[in-house]
N, C-alpha and C positions, 0 to 999 in steps of 0.2 A: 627680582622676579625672573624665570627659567622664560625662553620666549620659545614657541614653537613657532616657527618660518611654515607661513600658508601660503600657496603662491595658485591661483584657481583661474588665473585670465581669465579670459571668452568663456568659461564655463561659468562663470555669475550671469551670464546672459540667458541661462537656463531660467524658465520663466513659470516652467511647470509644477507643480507640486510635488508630480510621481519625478519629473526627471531633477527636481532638487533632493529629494529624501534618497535619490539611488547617489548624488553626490554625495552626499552625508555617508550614505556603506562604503560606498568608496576609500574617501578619507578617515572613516573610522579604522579600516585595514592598513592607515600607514600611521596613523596619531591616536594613540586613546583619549587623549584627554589638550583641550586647546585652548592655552594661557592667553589669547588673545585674536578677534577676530575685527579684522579690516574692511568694511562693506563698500566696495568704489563701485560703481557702475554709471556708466554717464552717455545716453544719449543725450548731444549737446545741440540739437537741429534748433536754429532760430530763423523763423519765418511772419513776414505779417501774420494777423490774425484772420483774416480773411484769405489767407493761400493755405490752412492748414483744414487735411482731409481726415475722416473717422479713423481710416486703417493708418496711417502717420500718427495721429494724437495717441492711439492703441497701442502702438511699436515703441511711443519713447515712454508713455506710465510705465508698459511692461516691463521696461528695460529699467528705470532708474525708480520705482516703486513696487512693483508687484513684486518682482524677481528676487529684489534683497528684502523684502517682507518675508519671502518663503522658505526664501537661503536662513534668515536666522532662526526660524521656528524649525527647520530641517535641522540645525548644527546644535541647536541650543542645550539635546542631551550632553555634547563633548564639552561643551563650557565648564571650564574649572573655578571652583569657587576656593580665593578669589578669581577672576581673570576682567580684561576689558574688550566691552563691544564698543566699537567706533565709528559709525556711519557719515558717510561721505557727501556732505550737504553740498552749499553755493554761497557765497553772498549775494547769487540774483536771488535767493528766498527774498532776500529784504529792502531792492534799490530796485526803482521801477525802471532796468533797464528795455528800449523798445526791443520787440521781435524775441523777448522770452519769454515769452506768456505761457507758455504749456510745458517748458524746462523749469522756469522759475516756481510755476508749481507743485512739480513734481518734487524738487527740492525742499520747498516750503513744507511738503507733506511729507519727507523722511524725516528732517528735522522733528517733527511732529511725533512721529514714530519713537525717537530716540529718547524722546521728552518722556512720550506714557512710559516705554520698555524702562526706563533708569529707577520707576516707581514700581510697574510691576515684576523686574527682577534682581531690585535689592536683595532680597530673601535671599534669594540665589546666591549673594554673593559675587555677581556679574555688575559692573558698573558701567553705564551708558551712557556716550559722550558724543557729540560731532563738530565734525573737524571741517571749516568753512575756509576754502579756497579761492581767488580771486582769479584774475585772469593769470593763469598758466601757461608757461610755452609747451603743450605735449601736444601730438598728434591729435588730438582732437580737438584742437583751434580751426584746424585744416577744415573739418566737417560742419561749420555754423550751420550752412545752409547750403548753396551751390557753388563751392571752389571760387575760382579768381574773380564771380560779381560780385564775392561778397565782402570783399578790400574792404570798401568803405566800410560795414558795419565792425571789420576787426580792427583799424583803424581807429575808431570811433569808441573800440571796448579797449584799448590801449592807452586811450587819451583819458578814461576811466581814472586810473591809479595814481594817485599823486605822485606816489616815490618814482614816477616816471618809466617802470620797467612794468617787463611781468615776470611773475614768480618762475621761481624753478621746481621743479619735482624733486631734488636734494631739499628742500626749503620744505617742502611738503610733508617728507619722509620724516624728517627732523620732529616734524610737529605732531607726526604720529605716534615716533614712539616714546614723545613726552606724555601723550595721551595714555600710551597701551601699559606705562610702566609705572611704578612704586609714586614719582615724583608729583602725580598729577592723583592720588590715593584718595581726596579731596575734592574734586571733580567729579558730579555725578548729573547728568542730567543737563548739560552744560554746551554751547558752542563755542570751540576755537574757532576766532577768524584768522585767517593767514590770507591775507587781502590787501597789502601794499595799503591801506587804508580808505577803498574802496567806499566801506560805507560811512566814511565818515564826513564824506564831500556833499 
């Protein structure tokens, strides 16, 4: 499989419709056609449930739900048949960690997403998978909640993994593009865990 390299950072945080379909023009003027599309966006805020406000609960659906719902119905004319979609879950979908309550279901419900999309765009020839990540060391460990009170809780999501670390974003990569390529051709509708064995405690 030919891959095209899509690299769209902080623009998946585009939330809009009109300002996803003007990404889509965009990237239609440098790629006709995209062998493989990576969906990560991750507002990771974990707060009690009773310290979370309407415009907070709004900012992190938008971010890690609305936004990559739109991005793939914006991209979905360039998808090559075959190619792989791959959206970027959690294992909080599935371990009742505290203080994830409105991450954990934001996650639960792209998972969800990836579920129906791998049935409604077989035809297509687009096969739909996600890729379920555990605790990670990327900069957005740093953002749980409020910086240094929030030790304990990352602490606490450390003490999580049995294989005693946490994962790497090499580790990650890895498991993507086992997803994105020929190897994984069989996989349709399916979660990787890449979770140190997270959910299995």
């Amino acid at each position: 499989m030919r891959f095209t390299k899509l690299t769209i950072g902080q623009l998946s945080l585009a939330t809009g419709i009109h300002q996803q379909r003007a990404l889509s023009e965009q990237l239609a003027q440098l790629w006709p056609r995209l062998d493989v599309l990576y969906v990560n966006a991750g507002d990771v805020t974990h707060r009690l449930l009773e310290e979370w406000d309407e415009s907070s609960y709004d900012r992190l659906m938008n971010t890690n739900l609305k936004g990559p719902f739109f991005l793939i119905q914006s991209l979905l004319p360039m998808l090559s048949n075959p190619s792989s979609l791959i959206v970027c879950g959690s294992v909080s979908a599935h371990i009742g960690l505290p203080q994830s309550s409105a991450y954990a279901a934001s996650k639960a419900a792209i998972l969800s997403l990836a579920r129906t999309l791998s049935g409604e765009l077989k035809a297509k020839g687009i096969r739909v998978n996600g890729l379920n990540p555990g605790p990670t060391e990327t900069p957005a460990l740093s953002k749980l909640g409020n910086g240094a009170s929030d030790q304990p809780l990352r602490d606490e999501i450390r003490a999580l993994v049995p294989v005693g670390r946490l994962g790497s974003t090499l580790e990650l990569a890895k498991a993507a593009v086992f997803l994105a390529s020929d190897e994984s051709a069989f996989m349709v509708g399916s979660e990787l865990l890449m979770d140190g064995g997270v959910k299995n405690i």
